[in-house]
N, CA, C, O and CB atoms as a CASP TS submission, in Angstrom:
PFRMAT TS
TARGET T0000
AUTHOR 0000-0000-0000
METHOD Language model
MODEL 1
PARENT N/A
ATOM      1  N   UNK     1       0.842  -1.160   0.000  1.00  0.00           N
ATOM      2  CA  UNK     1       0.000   0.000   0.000  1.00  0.00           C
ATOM      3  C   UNK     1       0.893   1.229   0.000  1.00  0.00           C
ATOM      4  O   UNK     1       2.025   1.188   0.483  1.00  0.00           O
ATOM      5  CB  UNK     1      -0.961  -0.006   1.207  1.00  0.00           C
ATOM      6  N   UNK     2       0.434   2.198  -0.483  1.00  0.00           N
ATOM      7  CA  UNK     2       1.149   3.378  -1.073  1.00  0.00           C
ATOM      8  C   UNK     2       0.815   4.619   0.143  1.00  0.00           C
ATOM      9  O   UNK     2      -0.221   5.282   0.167  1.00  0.00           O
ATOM     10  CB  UNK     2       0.473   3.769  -2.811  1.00  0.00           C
ATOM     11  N   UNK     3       1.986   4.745   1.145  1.00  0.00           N
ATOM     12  CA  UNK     3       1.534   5.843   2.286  1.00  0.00           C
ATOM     13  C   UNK     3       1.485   7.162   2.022  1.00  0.00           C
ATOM     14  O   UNK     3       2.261   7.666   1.209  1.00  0.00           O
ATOM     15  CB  UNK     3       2.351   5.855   3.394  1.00  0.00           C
ATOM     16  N   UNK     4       0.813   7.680   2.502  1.00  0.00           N
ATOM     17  CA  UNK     4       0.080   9.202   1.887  1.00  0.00           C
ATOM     18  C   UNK     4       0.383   9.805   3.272  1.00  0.00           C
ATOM     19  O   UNK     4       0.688   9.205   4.303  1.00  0.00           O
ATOM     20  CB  UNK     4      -1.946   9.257   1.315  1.00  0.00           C
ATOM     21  N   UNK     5       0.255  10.910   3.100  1.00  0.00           N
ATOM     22  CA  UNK     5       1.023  11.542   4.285  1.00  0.00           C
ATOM     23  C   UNK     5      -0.914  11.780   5.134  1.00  0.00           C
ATOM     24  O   UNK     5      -1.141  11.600   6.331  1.00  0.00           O
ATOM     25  CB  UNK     5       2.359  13.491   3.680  1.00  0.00           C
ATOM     26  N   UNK     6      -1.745  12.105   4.315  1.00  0.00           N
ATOM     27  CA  UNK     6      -2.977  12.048   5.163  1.00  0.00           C
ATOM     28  C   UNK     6      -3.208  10.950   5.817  1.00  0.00           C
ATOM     29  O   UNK     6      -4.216  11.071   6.514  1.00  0.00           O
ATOM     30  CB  UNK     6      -4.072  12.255   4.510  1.00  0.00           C
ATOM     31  N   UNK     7      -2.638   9.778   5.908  1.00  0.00           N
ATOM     32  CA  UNK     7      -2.668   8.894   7.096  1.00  0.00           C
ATOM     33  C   UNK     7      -1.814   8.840   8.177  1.00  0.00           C
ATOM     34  O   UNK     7      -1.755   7.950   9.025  1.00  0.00           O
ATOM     35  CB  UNK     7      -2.627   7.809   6.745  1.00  0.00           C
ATOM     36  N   UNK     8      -0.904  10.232   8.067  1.00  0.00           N
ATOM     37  CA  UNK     8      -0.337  10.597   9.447  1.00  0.00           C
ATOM     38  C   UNK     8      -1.148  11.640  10.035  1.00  0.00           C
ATOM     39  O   UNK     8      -0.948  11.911  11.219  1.00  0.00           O
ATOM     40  CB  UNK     8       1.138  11.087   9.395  1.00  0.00           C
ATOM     41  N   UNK     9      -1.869  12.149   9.506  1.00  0.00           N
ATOM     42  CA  UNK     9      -2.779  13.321   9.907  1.00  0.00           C
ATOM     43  C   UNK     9      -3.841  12.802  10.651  1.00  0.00           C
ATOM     44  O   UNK     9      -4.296  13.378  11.639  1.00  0.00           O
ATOM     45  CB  UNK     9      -3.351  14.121   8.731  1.00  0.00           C
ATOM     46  N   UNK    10      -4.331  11.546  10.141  1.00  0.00           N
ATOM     47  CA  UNK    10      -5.343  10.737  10.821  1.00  0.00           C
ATOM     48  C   UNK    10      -4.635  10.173  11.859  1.00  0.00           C
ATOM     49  O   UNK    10      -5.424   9.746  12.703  1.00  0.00           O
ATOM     50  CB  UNK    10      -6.035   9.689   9.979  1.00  0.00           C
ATOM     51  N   UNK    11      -3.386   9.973  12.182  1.00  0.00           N
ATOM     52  CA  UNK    11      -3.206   9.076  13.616  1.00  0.00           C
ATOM     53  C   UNK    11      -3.321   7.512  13.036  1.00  0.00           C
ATOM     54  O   UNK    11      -3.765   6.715  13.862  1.00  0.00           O
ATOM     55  CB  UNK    11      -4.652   9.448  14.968  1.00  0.00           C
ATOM     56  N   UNK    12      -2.878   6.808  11.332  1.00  0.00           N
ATOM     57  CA  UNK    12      -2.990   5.904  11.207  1.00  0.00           C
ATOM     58  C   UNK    12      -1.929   5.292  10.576  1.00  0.00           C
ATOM     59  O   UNK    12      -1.875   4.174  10.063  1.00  0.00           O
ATOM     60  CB  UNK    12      -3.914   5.839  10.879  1.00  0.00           C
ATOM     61  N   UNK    13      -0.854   6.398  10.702  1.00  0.00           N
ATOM     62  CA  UNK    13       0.328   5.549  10.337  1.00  0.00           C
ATOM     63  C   UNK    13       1.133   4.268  10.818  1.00  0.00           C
ATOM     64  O   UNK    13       1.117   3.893  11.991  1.00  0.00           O
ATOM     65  CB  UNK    13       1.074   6.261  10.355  1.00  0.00           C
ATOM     66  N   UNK    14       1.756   3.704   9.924  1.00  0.00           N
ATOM     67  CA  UNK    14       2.506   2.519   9.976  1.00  0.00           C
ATOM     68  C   UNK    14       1.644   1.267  10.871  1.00  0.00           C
ATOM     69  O   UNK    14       2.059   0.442  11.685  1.00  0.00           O
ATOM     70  CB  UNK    14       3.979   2.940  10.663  1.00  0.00           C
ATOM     71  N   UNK    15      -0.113   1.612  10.171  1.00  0.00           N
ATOM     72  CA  UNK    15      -0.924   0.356  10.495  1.00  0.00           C
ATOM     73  C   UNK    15      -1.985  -0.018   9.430  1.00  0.00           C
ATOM     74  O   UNK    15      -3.152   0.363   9.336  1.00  0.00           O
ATOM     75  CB  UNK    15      -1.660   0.547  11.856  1.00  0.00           C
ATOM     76  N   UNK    16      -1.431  -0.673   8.830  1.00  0.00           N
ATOM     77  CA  UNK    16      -2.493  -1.224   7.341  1.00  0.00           C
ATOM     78  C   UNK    16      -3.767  -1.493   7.630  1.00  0.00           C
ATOM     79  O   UNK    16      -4.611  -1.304   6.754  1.00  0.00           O
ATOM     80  CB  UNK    16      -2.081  -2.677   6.582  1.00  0.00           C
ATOM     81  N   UNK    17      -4.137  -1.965   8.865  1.00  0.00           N
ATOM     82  CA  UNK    17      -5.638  -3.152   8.802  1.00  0.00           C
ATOM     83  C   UNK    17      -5.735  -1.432   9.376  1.00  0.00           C
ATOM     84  O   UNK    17      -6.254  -0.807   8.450  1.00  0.00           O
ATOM     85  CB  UNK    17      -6.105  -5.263  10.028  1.00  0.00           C
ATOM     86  N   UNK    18      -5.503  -0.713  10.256  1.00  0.00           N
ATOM     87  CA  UNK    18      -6.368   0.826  10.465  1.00  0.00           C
ATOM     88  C   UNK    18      -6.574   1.539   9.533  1.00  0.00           C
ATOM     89  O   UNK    18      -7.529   2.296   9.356  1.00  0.00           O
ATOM     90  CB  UNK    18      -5.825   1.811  11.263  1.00  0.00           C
ATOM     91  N   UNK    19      -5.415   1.278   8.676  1.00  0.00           N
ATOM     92  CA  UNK    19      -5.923   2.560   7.385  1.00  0.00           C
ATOM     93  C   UNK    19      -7.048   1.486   6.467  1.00  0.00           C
ATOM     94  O   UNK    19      -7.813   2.138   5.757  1.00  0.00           O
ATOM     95  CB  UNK    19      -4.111   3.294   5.989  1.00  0.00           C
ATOM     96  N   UNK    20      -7.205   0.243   6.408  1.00  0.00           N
ATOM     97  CA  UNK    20      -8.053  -0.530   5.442  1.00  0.00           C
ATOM     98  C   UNK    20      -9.216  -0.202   6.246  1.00  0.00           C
ATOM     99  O   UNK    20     -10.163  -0.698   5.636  1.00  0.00           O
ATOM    100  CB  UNK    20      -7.730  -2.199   5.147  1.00  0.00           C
ATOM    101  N   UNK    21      -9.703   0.449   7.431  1.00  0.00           N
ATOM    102  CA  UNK    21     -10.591  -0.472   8.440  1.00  0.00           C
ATOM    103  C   UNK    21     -11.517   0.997   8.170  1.00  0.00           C
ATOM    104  O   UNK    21     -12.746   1.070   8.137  1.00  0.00           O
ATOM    105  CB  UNK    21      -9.876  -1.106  10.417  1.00  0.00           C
ATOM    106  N   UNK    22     -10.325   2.355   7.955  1.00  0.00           N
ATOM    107  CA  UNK    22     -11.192   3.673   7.954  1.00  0.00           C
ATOM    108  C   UNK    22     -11.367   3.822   6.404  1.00  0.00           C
ATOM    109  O   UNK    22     -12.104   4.748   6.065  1.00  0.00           O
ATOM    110  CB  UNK    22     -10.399   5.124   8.732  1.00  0.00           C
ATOM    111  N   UNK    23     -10.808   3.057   5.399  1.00  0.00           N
ATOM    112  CA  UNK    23     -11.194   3.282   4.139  1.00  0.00           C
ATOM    113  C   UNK    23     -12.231   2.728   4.521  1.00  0.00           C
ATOM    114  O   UNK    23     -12.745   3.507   5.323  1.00  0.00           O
ATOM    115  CB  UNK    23     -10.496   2.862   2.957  1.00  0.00           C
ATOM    116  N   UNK    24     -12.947   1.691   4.405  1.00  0.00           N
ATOM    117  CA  UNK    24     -14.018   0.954   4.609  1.00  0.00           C
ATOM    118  C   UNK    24     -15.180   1.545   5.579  1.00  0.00           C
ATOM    119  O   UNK    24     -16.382   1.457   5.328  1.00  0.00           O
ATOM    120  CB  UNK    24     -13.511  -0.252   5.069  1.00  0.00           C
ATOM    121  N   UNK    25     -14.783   1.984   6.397  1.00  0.00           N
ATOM    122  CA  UNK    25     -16.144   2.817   7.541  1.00  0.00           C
ATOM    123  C   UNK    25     -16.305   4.241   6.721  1.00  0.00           C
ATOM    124  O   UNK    25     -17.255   4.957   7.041  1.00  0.00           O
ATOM    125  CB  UNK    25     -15.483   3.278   9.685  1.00  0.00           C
ATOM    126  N   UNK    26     -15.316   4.724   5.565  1.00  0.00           N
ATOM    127  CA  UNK    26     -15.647   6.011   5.127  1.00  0.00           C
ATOM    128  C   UNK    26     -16.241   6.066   3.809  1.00  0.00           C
ATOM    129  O   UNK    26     -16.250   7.060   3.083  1.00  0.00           O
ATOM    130  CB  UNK    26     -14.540   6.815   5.155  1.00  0.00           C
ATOM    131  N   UNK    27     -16.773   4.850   3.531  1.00  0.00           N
ATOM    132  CA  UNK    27     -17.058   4.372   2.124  1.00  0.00           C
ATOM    133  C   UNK    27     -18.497   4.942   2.271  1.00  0.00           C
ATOM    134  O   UNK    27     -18.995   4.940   3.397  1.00  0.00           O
ATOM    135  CB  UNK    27     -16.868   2.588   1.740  1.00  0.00           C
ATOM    136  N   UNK    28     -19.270   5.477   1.112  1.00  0.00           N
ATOM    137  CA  UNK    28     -20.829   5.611   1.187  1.00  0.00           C
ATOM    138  C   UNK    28     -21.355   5.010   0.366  1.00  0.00           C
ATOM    139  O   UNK    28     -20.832   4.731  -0.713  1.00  0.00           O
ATOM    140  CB  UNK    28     -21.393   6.782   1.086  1.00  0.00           C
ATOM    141  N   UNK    29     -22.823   4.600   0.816  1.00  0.00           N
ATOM    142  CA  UNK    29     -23.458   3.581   0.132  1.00  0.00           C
ATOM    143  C   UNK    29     -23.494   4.348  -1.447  1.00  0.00           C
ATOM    144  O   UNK    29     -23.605   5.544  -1.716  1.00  0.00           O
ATOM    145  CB  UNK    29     -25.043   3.159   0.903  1.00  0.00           C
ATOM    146  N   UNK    30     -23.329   2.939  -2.519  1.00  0.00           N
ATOM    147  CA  UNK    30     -23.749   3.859  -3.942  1.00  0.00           C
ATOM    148  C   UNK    30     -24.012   2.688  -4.507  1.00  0.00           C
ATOM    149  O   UNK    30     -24.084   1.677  -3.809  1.00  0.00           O
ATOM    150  CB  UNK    30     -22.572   4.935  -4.873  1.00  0.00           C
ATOM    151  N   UNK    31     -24.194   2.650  -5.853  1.00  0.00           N
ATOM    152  CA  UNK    31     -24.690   1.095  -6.324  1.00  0.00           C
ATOM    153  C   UNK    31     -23.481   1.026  -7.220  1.00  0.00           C
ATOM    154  O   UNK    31     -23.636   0.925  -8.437  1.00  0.00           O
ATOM    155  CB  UNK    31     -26.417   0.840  -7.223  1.00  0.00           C
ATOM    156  N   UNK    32     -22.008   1.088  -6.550  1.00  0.00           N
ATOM    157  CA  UNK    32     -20.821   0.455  -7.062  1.00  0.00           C
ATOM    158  C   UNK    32     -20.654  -0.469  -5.873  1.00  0.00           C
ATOM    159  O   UNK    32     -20.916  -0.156  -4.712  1.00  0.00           O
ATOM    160  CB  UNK    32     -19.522   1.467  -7.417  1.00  0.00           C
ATOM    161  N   UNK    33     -19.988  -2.155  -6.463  1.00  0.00           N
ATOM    162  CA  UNK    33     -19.660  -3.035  -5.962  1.00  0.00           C
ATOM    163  C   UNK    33     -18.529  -2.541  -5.474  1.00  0.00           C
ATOM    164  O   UNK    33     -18.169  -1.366  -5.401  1.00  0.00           O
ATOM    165  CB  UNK    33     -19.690  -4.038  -6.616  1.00  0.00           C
ATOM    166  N   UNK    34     -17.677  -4.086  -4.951  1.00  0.00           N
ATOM    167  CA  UNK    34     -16.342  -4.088  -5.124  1.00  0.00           C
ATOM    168  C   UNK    34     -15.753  -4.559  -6.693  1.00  0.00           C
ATOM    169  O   UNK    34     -14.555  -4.513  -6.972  1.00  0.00           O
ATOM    170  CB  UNK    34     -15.856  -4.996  -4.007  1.00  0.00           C
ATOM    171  N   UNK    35     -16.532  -4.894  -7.395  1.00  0.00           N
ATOM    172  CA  UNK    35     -16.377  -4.776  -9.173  1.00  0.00           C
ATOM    173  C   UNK    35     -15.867  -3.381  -9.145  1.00  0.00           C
ATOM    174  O   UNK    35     -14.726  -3.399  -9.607  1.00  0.00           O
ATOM    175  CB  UNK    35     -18.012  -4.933 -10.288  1.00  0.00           C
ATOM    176  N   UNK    36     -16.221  -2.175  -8.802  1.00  0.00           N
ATOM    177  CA  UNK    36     -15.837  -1.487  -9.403  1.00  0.00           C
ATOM    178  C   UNK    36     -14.212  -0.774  -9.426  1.00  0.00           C
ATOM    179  O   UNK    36     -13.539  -0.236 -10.305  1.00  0.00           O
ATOM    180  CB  UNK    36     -16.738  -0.917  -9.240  1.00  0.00           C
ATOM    181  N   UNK    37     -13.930  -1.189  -7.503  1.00  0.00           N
ATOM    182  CA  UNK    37     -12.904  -0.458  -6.917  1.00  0.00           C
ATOM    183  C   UNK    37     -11.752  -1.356  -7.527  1.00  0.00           C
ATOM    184  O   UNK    37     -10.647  -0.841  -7.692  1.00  0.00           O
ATOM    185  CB  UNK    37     -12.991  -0.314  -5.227  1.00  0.00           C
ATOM    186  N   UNK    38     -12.007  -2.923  -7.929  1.00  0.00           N
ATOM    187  CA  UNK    38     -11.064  -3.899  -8.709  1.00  0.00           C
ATOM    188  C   UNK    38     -11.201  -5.155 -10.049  1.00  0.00           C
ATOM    189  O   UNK    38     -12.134  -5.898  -9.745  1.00  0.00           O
ATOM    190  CB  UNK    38     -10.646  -4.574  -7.660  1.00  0.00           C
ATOM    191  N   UNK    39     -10.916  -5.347 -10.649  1.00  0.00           N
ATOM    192  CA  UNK    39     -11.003  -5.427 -11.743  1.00  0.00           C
ATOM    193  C   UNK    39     -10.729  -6.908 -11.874  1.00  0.00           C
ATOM    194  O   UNK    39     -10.082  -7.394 -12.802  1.00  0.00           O
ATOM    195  CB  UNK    39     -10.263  -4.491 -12.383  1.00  0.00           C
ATOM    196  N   UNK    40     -11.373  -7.724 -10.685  1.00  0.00           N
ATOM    197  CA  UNK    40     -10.876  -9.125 -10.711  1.00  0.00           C
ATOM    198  C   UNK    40     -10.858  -9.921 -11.843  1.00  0.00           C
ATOM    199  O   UNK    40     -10.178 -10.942 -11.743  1.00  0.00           O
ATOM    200  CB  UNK    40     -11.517  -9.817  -9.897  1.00  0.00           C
ATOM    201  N   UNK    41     -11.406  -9.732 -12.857  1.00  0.00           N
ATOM    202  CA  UNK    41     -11.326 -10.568 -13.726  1.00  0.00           C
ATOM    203  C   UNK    41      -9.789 -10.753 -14.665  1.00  0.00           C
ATOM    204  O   UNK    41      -9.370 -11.688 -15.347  1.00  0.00           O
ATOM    205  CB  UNK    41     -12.476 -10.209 -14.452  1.00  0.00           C
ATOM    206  N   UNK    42      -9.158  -9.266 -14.295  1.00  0.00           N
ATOM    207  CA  UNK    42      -8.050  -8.850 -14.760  1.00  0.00           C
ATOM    208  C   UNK    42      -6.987  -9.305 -13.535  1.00  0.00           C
ATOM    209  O   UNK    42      -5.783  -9.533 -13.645  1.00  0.00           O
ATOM    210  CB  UNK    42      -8.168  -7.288 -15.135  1.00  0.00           C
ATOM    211  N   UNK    43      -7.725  -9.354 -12.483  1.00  0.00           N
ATOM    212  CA  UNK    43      -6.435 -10.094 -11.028  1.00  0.00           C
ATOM    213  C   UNK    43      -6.371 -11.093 -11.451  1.00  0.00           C
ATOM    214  O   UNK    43      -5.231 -11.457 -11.737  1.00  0.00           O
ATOM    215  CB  UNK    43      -6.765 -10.347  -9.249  1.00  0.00           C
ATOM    216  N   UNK    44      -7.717 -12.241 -11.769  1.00  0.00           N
ATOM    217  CA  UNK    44      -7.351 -13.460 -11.628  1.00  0.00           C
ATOM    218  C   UNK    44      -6.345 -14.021 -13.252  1.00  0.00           C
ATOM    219  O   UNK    44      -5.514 -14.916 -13.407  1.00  0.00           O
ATOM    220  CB  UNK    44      -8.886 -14.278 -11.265  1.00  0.00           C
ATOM    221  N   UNK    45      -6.858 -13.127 -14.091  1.00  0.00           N
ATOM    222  CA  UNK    45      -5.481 -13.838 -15.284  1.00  0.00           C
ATOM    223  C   UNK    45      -4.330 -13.165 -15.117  1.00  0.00           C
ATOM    224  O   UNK    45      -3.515 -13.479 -15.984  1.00  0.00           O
ATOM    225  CB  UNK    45      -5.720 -13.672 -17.070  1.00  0.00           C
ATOM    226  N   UNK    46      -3.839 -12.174 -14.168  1.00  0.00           N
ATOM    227  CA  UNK    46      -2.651 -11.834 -13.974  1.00  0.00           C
ATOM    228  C   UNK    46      -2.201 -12.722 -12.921  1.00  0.00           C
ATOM    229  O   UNK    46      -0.982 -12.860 -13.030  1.00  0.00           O
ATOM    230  CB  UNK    46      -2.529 -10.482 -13.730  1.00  0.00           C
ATOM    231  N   UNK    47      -2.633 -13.327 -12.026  1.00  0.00           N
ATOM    232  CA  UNK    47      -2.185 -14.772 -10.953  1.00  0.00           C
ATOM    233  C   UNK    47      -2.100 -15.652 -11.557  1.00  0.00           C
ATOM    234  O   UNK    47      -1.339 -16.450 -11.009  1.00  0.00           O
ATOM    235  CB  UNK    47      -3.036 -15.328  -9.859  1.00  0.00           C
ATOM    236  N   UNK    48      -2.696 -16.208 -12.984  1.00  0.00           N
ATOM    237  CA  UNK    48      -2.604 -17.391 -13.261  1.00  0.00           C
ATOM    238  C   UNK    48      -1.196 -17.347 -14.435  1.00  0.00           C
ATOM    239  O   UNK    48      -0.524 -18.268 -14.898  1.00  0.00           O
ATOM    240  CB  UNK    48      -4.128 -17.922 -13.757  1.00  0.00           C
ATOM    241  N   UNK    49      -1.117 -15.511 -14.693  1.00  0.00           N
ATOM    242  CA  UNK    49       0.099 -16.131 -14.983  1.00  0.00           C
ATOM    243  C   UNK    49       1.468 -16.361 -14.033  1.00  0.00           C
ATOM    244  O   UNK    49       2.561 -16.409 -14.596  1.00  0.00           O
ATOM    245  CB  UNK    49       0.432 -15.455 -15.993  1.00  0.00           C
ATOM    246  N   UNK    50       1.409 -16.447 -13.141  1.00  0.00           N
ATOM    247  CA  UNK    50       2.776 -16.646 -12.172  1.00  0.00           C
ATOM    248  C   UNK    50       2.486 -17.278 -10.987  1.00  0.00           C
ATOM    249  O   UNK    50       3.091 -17.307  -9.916  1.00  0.00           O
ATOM    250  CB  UNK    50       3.490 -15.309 -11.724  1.00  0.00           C
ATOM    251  N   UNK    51       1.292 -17.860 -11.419  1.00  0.00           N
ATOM    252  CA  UNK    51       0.891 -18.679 -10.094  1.00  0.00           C
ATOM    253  C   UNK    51       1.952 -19.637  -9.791  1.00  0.00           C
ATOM    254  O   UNK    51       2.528 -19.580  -8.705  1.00  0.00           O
ATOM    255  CB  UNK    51      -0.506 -19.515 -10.235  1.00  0.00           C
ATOM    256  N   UNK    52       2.260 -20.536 -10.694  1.00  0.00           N
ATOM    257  CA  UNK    52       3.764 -21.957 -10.122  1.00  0.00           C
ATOM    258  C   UNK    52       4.634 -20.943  -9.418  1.00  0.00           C
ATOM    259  O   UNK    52       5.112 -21.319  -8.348  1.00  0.00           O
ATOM    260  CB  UNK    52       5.069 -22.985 -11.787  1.00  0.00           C
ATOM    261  N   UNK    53       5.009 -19.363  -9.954  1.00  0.00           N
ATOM    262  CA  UNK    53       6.252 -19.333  -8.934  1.00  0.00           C
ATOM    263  C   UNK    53       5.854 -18.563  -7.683  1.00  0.00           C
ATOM    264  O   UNK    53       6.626 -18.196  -6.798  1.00  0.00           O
ATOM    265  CB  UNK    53       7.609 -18.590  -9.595  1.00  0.00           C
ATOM    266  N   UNK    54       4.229 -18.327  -7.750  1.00  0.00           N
ATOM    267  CA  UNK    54       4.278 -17.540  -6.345  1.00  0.00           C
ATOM    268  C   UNK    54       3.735 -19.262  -5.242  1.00  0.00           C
ATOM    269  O   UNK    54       3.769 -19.453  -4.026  1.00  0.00           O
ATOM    270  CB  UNK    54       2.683 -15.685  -6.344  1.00  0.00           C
ATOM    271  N   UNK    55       3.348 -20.070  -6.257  1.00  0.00           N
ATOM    272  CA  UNK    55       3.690 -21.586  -4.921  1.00  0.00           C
ATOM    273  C   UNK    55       4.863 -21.619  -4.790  1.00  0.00           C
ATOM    274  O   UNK    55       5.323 -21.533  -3.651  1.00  0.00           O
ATOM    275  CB  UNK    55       3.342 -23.316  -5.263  1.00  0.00           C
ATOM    276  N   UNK    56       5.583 -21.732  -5.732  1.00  0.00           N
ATOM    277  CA  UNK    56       7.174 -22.109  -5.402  1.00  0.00           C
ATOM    278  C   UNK    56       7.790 -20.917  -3.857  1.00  0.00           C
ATOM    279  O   UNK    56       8.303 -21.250  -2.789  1.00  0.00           O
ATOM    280  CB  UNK    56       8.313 -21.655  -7.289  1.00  0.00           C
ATOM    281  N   UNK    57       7.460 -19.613  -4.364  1.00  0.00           N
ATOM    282  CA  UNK    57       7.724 -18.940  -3.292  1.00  0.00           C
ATOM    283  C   UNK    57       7.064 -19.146  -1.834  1.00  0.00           C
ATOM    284  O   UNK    57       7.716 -19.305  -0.801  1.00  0.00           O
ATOM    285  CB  UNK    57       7.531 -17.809  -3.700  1.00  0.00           C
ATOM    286  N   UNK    58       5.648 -19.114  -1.930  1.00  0.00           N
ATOM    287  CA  UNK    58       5.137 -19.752  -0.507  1.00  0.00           C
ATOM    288  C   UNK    58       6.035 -21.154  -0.218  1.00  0.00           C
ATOM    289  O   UNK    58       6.581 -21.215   0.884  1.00  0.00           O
ATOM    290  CB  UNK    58       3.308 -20.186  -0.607  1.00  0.00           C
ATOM    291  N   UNK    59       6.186 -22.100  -0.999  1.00  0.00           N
ATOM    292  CA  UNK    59       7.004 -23.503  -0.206  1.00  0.00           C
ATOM    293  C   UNK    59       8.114 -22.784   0.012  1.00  0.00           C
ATOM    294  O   UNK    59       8.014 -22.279   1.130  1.00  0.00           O
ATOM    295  CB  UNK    59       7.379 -25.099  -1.123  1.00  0.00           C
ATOM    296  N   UNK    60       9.213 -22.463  -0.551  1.00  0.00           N
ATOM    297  CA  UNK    60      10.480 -22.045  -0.063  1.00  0.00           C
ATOM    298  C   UNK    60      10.589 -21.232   1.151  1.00  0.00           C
ATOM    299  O   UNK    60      11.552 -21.208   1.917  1.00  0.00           O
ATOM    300  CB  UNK    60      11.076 -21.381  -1.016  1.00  0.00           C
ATOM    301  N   UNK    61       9.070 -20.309   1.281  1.00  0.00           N
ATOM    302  CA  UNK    61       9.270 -19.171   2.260  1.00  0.00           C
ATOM    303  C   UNK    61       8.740 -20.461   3.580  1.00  0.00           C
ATOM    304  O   UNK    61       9.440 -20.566   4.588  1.00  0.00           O
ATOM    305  CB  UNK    61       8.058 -17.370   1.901  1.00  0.00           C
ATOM    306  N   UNK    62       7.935 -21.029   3.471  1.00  0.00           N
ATOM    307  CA  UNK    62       7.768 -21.924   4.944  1.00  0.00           C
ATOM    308  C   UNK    62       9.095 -22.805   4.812  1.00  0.00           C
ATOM    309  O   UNK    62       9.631 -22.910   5.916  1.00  0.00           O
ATOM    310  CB  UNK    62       6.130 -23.082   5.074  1.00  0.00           C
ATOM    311  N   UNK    63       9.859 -23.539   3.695  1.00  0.00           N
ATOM    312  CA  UNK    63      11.166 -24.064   4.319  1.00  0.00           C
ATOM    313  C   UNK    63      11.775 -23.472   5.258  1.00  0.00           C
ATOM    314  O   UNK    63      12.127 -23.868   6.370  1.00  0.00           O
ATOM    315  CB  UNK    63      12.081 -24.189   3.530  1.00  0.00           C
ATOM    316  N   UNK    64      11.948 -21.814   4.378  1.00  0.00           N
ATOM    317  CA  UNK    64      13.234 -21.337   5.248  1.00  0.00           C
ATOM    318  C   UNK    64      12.301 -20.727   6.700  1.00  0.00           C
ATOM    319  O   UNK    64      12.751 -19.923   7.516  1.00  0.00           O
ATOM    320  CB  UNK    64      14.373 -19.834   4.241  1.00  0.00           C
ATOM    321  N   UNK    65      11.329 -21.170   6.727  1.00  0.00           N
ATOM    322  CA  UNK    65      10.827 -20.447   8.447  1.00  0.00           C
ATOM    323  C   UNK    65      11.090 -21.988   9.139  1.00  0.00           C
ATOM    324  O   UNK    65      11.425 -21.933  10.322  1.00  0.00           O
ATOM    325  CB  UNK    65       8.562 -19.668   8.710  1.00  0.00           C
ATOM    326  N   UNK    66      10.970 -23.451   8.507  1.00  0.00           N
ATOM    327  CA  UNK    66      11.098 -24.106   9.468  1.00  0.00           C
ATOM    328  C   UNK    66      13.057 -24.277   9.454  1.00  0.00           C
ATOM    329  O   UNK    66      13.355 -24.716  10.565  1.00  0.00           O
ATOM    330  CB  UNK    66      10.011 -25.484   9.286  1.00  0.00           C
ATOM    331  N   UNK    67      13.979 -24.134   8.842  1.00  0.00           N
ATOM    332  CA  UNK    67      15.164 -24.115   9.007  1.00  0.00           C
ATOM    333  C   UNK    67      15.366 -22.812   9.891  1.00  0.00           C
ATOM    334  O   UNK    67      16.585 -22.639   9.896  1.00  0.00           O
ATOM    335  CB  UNK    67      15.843 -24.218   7.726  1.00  0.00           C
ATOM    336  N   UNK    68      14.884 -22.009  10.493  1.00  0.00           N
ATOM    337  CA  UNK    68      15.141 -20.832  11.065  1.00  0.00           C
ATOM    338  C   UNK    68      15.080 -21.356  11.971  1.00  0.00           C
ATOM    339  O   UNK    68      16.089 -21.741  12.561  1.00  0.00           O
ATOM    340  CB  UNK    68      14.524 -19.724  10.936  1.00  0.00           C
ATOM    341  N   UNK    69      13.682 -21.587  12.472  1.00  0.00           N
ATOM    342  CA  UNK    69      13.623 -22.743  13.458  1.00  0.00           C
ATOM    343  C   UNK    69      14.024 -23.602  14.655  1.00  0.00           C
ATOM    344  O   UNK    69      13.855 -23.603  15.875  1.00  0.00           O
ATOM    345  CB  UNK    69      13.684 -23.207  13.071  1.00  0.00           C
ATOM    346  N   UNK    70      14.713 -24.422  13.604  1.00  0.00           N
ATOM    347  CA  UNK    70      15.391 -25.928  13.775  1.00  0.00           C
ATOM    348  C   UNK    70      16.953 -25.032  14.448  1.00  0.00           C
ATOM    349  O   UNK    70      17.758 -25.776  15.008  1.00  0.00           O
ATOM    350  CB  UNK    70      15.612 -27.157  11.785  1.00  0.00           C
ATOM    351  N   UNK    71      17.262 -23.744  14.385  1.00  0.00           N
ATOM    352  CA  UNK    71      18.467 -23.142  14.212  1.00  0.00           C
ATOM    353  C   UNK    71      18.613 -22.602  15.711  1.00  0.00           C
ATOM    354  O   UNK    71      19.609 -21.959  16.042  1.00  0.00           O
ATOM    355  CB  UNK    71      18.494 -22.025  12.974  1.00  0.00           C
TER
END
């Protein structure tokens, strides 16, 4: 997420789920989905192209947490 200096003004810096939590309580009702704010149809064929290496990255990233571990 891209920090804006108006989330130091709010008292919500360097906390993601607070700044997600006041985007969301400051939202007003309109008859736009979440279709509109993202374009999933365009997320999900941009994941499918690099999906093998973002598994490959999740397995490698829990190896190296259980060799940290073991350490």
């Amino acid at each position: 997420m891209k920090y804006l200096q108006t989330y130091k003004t709010l008292g919500l810096e360097d906390d993601s789920e607070k700044i997600f939590n006041y985007f969301i309580s400051t939202l007003t009702n309109s008859i736009f989905t979440w279709d509109y704010y993202v374009d999933f149809n365009k997320v999900k064929k941009n994941i499918e192209l690099i999906e093998k290496e973002l598994n490959l990255l999740y397995l490698f990233s829990k190896n190296i947490d259980s060799l940290s571990a073991s350490v």
